[in-house]
VEXBA-53000 format. One record per residue (C-alpha): x negated, y negated, z; residue number from 1. Coordinates in nm, 4 decimals, m for minus. Example, Ala and Ser with C-alpha at 12.3 -4.5 7.8 and 13.67 -1.06 7.14 Angstrom:
REM VEXBA-53000
m1.2300,0.4500,0.7800,1 $
m1.3670,0.1060,0.7140,2 $
REM end
This chain:
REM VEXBA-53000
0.2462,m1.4097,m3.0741,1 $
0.5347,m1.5258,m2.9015,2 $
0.7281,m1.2802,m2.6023,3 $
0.8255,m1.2717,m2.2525,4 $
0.7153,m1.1099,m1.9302,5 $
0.9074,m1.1020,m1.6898,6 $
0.6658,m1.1038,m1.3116,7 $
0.8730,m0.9411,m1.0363,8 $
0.7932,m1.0047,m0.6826,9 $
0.6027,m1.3231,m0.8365,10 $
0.5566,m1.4687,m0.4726,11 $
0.2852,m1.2319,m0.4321,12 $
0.0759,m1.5473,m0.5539,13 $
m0.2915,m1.4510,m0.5558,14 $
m0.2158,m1.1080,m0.7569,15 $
0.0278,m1.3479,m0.9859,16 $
m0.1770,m1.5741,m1.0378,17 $
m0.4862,m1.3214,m1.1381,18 $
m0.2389,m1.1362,m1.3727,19 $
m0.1411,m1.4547,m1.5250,20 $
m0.4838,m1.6034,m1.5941,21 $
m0.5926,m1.2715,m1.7178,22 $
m0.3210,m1.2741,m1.9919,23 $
m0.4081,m1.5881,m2.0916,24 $
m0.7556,m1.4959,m2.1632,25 $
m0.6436,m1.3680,m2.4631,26 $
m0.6246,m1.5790,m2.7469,27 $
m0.2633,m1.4461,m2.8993,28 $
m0.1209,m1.4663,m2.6053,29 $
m0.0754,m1.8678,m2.5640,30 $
0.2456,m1.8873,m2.6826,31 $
0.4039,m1.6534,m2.4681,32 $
0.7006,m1.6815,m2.2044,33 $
0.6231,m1.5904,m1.8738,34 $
0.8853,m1.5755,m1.6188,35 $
0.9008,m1.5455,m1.2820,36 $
1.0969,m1.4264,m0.9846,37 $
1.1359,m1.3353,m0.6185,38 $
1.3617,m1.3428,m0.3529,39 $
1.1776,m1.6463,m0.1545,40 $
1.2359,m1.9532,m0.3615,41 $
0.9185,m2.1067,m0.1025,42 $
0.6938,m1.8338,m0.2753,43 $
0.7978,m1.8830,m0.6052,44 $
0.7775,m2.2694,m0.5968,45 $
0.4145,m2.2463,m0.4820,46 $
0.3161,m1.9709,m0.7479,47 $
0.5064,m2.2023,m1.0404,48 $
0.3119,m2.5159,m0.9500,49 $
m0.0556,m2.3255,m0.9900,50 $
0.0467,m2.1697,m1.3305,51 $
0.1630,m2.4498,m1.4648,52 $
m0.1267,m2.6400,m1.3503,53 $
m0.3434,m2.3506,m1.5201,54 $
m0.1219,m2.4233,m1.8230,55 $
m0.1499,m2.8194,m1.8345,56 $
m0.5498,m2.7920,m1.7437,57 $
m0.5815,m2.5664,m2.0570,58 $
m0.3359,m2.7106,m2.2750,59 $
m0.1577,m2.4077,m2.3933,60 $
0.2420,m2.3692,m2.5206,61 $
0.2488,m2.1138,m2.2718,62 $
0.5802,m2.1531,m2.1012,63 $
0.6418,m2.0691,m1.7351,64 $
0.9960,m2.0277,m1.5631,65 $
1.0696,m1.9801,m1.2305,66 $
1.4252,m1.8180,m1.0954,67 $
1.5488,m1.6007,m0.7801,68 $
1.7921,m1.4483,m1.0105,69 $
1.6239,m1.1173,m1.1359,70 $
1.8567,m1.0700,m1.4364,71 $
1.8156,m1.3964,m1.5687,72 $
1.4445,m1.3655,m1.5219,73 $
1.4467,m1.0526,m1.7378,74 $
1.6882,m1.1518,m1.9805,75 $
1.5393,m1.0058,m2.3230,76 $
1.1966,m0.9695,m2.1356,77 $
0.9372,m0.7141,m2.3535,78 $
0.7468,m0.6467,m2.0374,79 $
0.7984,m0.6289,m1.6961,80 $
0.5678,m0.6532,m1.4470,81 $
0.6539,m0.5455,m1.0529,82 $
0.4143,m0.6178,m0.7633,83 $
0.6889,m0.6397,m0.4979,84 $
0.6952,m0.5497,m0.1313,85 $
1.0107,m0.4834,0.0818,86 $
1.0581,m0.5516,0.3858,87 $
0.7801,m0.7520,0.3300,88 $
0.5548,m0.7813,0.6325,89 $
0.8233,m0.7747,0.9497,90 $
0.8973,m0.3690,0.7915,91 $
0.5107,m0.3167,0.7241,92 $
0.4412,m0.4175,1.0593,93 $
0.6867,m0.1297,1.1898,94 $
0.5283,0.1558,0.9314,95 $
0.2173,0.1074,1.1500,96 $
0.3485,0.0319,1.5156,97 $
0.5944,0.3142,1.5078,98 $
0.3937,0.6439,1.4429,99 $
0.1072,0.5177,1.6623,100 $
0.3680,0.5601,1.9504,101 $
0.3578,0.9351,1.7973,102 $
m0.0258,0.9662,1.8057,103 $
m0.0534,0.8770,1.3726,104 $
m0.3149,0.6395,1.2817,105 $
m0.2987,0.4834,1.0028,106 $
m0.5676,0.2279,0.7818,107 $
m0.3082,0.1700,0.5495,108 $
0.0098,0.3201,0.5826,109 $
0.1857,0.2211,0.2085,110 $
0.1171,0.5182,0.0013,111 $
0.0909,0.8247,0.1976,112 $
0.1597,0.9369,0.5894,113 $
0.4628,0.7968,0.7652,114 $
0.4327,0.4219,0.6626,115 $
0.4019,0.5294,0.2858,116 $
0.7200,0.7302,0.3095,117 $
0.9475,0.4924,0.4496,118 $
0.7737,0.2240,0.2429,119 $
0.9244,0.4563,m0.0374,120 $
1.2711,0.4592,0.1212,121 $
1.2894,0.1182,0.1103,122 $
1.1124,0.0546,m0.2114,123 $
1.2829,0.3322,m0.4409,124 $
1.6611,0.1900,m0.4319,125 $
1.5088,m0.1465,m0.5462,126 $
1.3321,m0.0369,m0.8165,127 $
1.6271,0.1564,m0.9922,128 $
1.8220,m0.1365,m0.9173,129 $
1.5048,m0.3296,m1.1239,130 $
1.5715,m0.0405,m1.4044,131 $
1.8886,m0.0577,m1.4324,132 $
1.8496,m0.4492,m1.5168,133 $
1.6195,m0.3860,m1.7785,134 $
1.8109,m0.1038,m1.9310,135 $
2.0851,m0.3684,m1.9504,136 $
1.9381,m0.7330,m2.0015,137 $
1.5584,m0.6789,m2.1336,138 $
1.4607,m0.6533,m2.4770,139 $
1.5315,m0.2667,m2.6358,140 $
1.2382,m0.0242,m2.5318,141 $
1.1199,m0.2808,m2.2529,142 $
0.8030,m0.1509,m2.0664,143 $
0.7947,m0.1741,m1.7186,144 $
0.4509,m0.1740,m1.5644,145 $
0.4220,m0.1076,m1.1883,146 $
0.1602,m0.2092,m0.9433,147 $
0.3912,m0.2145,m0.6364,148 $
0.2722,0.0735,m0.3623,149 $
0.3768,0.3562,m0.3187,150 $
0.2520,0.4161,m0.6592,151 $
0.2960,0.7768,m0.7334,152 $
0.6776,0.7305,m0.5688,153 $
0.7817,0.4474,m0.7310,154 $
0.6817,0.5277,m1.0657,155 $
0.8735,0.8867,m1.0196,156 $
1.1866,0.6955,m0.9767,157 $
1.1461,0.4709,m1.2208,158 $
1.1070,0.7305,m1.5077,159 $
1.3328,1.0531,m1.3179,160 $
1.6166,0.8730,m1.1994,161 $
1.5918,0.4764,m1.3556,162 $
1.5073,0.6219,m1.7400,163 $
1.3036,0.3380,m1.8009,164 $
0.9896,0.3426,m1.9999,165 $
0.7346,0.3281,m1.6964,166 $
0.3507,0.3503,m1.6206,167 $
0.1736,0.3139,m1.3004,168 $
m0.0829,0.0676,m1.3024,169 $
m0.3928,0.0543,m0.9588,170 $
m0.7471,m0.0873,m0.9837,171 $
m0.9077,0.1980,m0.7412,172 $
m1.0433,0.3839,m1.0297,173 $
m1.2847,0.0502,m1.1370,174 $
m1.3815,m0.0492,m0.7814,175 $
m1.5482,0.3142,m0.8031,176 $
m1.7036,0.3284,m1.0742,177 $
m1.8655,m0.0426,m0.9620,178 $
m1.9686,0.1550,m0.7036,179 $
m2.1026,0.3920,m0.8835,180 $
m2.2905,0.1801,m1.1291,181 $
m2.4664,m0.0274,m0.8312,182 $
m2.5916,0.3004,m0.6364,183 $
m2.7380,0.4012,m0.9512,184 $
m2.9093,0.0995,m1.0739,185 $
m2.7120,0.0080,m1.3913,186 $
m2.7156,m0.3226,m1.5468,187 $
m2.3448,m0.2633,m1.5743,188 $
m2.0319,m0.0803,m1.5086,189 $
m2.0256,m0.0528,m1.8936,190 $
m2.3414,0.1628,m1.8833,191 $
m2.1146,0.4413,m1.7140,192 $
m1.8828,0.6950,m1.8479,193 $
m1.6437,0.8506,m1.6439,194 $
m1.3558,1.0526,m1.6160,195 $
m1.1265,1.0267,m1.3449,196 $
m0.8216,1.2522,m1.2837,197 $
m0.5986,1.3200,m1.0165,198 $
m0.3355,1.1402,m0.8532,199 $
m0.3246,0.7514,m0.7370,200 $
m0.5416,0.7173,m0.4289,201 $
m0.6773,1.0951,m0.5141,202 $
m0.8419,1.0383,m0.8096,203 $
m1.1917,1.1994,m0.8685,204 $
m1.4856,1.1443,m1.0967,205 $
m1.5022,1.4811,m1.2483,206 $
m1.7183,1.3511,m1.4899,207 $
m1.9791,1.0870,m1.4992,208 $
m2.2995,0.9403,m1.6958,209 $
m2.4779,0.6808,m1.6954,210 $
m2.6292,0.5230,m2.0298,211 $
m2.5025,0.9476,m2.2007,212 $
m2.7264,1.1124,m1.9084,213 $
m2.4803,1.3691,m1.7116,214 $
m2.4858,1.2861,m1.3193,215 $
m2.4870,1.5476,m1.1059,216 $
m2.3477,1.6103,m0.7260,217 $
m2.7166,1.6029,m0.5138,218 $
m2.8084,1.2563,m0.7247,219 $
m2.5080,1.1167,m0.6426,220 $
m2.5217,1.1880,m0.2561,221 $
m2.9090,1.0705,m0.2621,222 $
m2.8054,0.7451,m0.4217,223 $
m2.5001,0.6647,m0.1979,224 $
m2.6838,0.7632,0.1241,225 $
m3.0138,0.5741,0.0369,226 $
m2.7884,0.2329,m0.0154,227 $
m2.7656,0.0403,0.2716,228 $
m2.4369,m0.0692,0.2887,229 $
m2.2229,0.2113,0.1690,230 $
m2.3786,0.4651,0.3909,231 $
m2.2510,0.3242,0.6242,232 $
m1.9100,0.2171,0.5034,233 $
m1.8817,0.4992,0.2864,234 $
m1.9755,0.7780,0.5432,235 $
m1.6188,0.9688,0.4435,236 $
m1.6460,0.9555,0.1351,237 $
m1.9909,1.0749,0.0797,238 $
m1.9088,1.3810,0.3357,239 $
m1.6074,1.4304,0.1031,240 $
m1.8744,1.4240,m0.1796,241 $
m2.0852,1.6697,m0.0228,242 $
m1.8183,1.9052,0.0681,243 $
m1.6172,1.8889,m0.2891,244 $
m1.8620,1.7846,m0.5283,245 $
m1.7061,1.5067,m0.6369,246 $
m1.6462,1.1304,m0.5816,247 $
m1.3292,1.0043,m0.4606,248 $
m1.2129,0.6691,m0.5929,249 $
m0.9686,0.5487,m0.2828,250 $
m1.1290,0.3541,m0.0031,251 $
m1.3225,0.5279,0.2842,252 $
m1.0476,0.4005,0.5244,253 $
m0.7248,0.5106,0.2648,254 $
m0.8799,0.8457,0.1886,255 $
m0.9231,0.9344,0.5532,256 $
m0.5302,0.9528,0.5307,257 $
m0.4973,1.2149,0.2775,258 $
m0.7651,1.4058,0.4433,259 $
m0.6338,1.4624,0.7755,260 $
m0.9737,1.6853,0.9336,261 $
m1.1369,1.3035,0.9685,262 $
m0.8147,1.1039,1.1203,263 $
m0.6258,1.3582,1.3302,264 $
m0.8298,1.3496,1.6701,265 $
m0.8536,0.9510,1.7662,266 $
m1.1960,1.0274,1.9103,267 $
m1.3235,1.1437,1.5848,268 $
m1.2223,0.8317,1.4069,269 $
m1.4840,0.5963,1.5188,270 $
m1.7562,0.8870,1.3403,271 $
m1.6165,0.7779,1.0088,272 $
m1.5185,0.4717,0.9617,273 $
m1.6828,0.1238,0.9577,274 $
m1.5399,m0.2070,1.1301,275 $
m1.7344,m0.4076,0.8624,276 $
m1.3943,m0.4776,0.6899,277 $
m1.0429,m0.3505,0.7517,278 $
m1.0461,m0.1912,0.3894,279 $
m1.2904,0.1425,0.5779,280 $
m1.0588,0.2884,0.7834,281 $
m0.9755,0.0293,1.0745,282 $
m0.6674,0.0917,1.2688,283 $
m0.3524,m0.0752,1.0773,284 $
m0.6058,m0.2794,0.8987,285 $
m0.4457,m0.3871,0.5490,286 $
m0.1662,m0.5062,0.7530,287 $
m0.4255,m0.6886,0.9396,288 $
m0.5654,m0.8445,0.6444,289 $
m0.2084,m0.9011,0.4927,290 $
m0.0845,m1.0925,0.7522,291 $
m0.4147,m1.3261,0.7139,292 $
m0.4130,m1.3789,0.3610,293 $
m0.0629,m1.4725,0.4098,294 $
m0.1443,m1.7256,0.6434,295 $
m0.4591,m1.8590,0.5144,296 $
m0.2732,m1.8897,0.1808,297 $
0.0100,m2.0965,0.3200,298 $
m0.2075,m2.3039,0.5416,299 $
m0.4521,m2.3918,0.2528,300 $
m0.2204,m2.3901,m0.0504,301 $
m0.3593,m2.7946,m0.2068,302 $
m0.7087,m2.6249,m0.1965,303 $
m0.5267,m2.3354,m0.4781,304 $
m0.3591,m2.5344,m0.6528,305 $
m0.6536,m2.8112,m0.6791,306 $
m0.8380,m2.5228,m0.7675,307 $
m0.6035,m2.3962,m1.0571,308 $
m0.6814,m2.7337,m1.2562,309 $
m1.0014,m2.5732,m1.4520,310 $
m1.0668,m2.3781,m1.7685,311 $
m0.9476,m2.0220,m1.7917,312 $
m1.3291,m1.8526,m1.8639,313 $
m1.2302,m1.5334,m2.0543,314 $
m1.5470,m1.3783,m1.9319,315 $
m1.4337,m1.3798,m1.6110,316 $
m1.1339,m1.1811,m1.7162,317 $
m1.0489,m0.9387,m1.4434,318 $
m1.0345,m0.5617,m1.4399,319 $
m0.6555,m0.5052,m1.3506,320 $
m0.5535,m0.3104,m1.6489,321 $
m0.1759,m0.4906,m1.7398,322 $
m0.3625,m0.7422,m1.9784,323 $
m0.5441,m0.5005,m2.1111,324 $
m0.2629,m0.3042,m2.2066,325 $
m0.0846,m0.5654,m2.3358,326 $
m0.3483,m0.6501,m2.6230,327 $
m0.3728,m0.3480,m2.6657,328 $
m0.0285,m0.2584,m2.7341,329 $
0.0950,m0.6276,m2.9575,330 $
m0.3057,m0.6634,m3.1686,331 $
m0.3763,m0.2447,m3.1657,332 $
m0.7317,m0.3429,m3.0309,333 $
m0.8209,0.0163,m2.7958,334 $
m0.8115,m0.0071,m2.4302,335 $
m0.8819,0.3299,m2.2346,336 $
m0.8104,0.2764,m1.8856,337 $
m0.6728,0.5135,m1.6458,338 $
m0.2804,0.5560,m1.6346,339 $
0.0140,0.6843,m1.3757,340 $
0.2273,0.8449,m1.5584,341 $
0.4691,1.2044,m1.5941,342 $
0.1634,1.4973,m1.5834,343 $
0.4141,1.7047,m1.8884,344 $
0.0886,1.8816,m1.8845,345 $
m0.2140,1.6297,m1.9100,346 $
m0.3824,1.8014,m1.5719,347 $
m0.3608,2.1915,m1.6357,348 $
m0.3750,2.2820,m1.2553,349 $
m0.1044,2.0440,m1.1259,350 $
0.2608,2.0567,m1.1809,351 $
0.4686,1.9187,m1.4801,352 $
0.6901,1.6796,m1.3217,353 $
0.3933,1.5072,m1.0678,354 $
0.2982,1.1395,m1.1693,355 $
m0.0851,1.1751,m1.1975,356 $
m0.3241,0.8903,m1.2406,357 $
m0.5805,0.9813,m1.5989,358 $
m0.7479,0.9025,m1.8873,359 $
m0.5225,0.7729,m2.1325,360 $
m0.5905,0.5056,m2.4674,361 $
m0.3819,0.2295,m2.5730,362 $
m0.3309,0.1358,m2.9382,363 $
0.0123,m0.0397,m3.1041,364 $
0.1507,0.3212,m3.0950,365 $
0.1441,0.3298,m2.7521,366 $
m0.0107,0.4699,m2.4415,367 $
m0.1620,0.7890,m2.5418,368 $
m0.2905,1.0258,m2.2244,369 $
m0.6115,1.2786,m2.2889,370 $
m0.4706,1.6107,m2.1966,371 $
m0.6542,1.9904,m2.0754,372 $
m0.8077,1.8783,m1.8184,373 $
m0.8251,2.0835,m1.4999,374 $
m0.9152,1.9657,m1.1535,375 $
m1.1883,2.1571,m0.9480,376 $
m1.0112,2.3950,m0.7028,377 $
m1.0309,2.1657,m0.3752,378 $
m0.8976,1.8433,m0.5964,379 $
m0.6068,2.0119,m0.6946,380 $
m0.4975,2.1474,m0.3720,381 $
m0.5284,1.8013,m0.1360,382 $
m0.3073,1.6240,m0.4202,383 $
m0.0845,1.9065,m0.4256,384 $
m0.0108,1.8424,m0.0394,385 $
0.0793,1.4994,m0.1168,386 $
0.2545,1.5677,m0.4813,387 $
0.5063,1.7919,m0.3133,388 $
0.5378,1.5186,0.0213,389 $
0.6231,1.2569,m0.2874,390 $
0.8399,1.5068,m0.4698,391 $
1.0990,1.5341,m0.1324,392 $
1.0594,1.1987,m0.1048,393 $
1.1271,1.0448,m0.3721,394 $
1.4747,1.2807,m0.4204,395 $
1.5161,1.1716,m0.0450,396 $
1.4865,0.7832,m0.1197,397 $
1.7966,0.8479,m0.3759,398 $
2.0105,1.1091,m0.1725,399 $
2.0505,0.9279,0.1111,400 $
1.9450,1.2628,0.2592,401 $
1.7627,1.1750,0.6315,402 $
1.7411,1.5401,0.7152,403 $
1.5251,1.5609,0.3786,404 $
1.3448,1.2851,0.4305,405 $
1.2088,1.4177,0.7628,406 $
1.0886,1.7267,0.5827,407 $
0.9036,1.4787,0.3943,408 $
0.7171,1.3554,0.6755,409 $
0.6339,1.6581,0.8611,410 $
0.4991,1.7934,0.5169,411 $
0.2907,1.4794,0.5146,412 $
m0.0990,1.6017,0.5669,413 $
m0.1684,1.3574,0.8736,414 $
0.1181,1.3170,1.0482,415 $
0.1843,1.7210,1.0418,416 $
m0.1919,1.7599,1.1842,417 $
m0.0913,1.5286,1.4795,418 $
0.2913,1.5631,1.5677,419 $
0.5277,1.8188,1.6404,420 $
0.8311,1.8801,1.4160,421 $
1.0134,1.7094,1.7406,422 $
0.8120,1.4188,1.7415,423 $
0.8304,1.3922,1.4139,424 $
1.2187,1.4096,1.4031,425 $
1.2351,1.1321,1.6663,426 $
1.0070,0.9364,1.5257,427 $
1.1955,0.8828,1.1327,428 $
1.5223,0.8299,1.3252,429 $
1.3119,0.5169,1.4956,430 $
1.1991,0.3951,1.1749,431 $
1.5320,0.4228,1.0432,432 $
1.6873,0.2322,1.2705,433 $
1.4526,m0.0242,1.2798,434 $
1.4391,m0.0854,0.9359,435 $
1.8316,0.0317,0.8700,436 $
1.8835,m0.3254,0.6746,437 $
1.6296,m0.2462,0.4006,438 $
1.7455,0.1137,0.3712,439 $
2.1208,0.1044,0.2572,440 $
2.1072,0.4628,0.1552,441 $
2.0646,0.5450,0.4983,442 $
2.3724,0.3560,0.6611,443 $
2.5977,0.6617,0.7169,444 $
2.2809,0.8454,0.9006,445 $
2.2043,0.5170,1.1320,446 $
2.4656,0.5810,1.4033,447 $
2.4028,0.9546,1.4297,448 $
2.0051,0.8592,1.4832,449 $
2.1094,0.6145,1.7241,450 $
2.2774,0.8824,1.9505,451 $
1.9868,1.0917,1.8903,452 $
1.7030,0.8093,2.0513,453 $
1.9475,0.7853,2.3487,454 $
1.9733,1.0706,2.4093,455 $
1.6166,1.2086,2.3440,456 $
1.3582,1.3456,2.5748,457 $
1.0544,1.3075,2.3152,458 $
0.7928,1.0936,2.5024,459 $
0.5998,0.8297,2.3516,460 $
0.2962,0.6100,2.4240,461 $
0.1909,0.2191,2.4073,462 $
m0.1126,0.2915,2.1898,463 $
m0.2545,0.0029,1.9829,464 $
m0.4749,0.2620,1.7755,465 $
m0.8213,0.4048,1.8034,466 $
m0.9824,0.1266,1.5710,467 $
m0.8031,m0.2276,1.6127,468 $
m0.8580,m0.5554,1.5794,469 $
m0.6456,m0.8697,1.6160,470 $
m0.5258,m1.0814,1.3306,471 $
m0.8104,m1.3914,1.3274,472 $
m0.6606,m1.7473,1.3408,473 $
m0.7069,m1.9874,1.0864,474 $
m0.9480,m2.1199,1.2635,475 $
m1.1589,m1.8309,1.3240,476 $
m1.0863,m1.7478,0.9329,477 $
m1.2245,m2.0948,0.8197,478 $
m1.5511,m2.0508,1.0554,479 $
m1.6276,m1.7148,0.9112,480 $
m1.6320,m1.8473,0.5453,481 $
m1.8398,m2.1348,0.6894,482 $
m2.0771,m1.9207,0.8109,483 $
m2.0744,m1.6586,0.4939,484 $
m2.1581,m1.9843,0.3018,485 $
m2.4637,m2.0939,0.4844,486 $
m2.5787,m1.7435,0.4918,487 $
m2.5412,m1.7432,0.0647,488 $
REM end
């Protein structure tokens, strides 16, 4: 089979290159075209030079381009892949400093809360400027898979406003059910079967068995707080069990986001998280990890691309589900994965035009979603509170509309349990401003929100968070793995 992808925000090298290796893992796809693109030519040189050495070590016709200019990139492209992130880490960095100075404390701050939102803002103009290329310059009925954060948001744009054939695509659905499947005792995750519905980062295993054998809520909690490592990383998640009855698939650290009751009081905090890794609910820790990965990956970039110079093992074929649907799609071989899409009534108990994350098959007719199902009560009210902070800000993101997208944020679950509809005022027309350059729908509001701050009485604090920890060097980064290794 030969056809093109196109790889948007391809400097986001590690995630490229795992996409890229994972397509090639399947035997009809070795004659494809796979082109890249970014706006940092220094990213997209380095990712280049590792897939072509993947290509030259394995000897396949695959051919790999490389080109800042997004239209030419997509230029009669089937698919189209986008992993971006604007603003990149200078904006991130400003998603988490800026609402602790309001008392909001966020692990990750790109999907939901105050970070997530204006992560949206700056996001959603992009991406319908990404539609409206393919509508014009990619092959006819182009699919345009998204992994870029905030999902839910994103994806609404893509299909309300950029009418582009769009599905959401996140991996937090299998790193829960290899949860699962360890606590349990399986062989394998393939022992399990699950179904998880919801919406991304609030997606719940409403049903689950292991080897046909239905598991139930008390076996679950016995099994997650008899492991040893995830009761004590897990601590929120396995209240959350207790309390709804169901798993939740997002991260101890993410979820205590969307829940609010654990995250609002910053003495509480430290009761449910775990410092082990940034991923359980450490203080402004993805950006934490971000910012090393970044620089480990720069300083150590011969070591990946000596590394890229081996056989592609198609057992070692990741999880991520864009290969997957792929095949699936150009050979008709199944895949059932879980999907972001339009609800158009796939979840009974959740509204029509929400993007929900569920059950869906892939075959050469396309992606086909397993509708009726209905949440339990508790499910379907927390992802209504963030559905309808998505909804007003998505139509925000392409109004221009700041007085709308403040709404948004006091609606948000977190930051409406900590801040007043004052502080929360002040604080959007800070972010704003500071990120005004990434936010062009916002220019006529900037110098009306820059009266506002100089004028305004709203106090603030210097508050690093209640859970923080400082961005290791490279050194410190290189003596942890040293040690990790002599521990294995």
């Amino acid at each position: 089979m030969s056809f093109k992808i196109a790889i948007i925000g391809a400097g986001s090298v590690g995630f490229t290159k795992k996409l890229f290796t994972d397509l090639l893992c399947v035997p009809e796809f070795r004659d494809i075209e796979v082109a890249l693109t970014d706006i940092s030519q220094h990213n997209l040189d380095m990712i280049r030079a590792i897939l072509e050495k993947i290509v030259e070590a394995n000897g396949f016709p695959v051919k790999v381009t490389a080109d800042t200019d997004r239209r030419r990139a997509l230029e009669g492209a089937k698919y189209i892949i986008s992993c971006v992130r604007v603003g990149g880490l200078e904006a991130y960095a400003d998603d988490i400093r800026i609402p602790l100075k309001y008392g909001i404390d966020q692990c990750v701050g790109d999907t939901i809360c105050a970070g997530g939102i204006l992560y949206g803002q700056r996001n959603i103009p992009v991406i319908l400027d990404f539609c409206k290329d393919i509508r014009e310059v990619a092959a006819p009925g182009a699919k345009f898979l998204n992994y870029a954060n905030p999902m839910a948001m994103n994806t609404w744009a893509a299909i309300e406003y950029g009418k582009v054939d769009t599905v959401g695509l996140c991996h937090g659905v299998q790193h829960g059910a290899e949860q699962i499947a360890e606590i349990l005792g399986a062989k394998s995750v393939s022992e399990l079967d699950y179904i998880c519905s919801g919406i991304n980062h609030q997606t719940w295993f409403i049903d689950l068995r292991l080897n046909g054998r239905k598991i139930g809520k008390d076996e679950l909690v016995a099994a997650f707080e008899a492991h040893p490592v995830f009761s004590q990383q897990e601590k929120l998640r396995i209240d959350v069990l207790k309390r709804f009855g169901v798993y939740s698939t997002e991260s101890n650290g993410h979820l205590s986001e969307y829940l609010p009751w654990y995250r609002k009081r910053p003495e509480e905090i430290a009761r449910w998280i775990d410092m082990s890794d940034w991923i359980h609910g450490e203080t402004g820790g993805y950006l934490r990890h971000s910012t090393e990965t970044r620089n480990w990956f720069e300083t150590e970039f011969p070591q990946f691309l000596a590394s890229a110079a081996k056989p592609i093992d198609p057992a070692k074929r990741s999880n991520e589900h864009a290969s997957h649907i792929l095949e699936a799609l150009e050979t008709g071989r199944v895949y059932r994965g879980h999907f972001n899409v339009k609800n158009n009534g796939v979840i009974t108990n959740l509204p029509s035009d929400a993007i929900i994350e569920s059950p869906g098959f892939v075959d050469r007719f396309g992606i086909n979603m397993v509708s009726g199902i209905t949440l339990p009560e508790a499910c379907a009210a927390t992802c209504m509170a963030s559905i309808n902070v998505q909804r007003m800000s998505v139509h925000a993101a392409v109004s221009g509309d700041i007085d709308l997208l403040k709404l948004a944020v006091l609606h948000d679950p977190l930051v409406g349990a900590v801040a007043t509809p004052e502080e929360v005022w002040q604080m959007v027309d800070e972010m704003v401003v500071a990120q005004a350059r990434w936010l062009p729908q916002y220019a006529d509001a900037v110098p009306a929100a820059k009266e506002r701050l100089a004028k305004s009485s709203v106090k603030t604090r210097d508050w690093a968070g209640a859970a923080r920890r400082n961005v290791r060097s490279i050194e410190e980064l290189r003596a942890e793995k040293s040690a990790l290794k002599k521990a294995v």
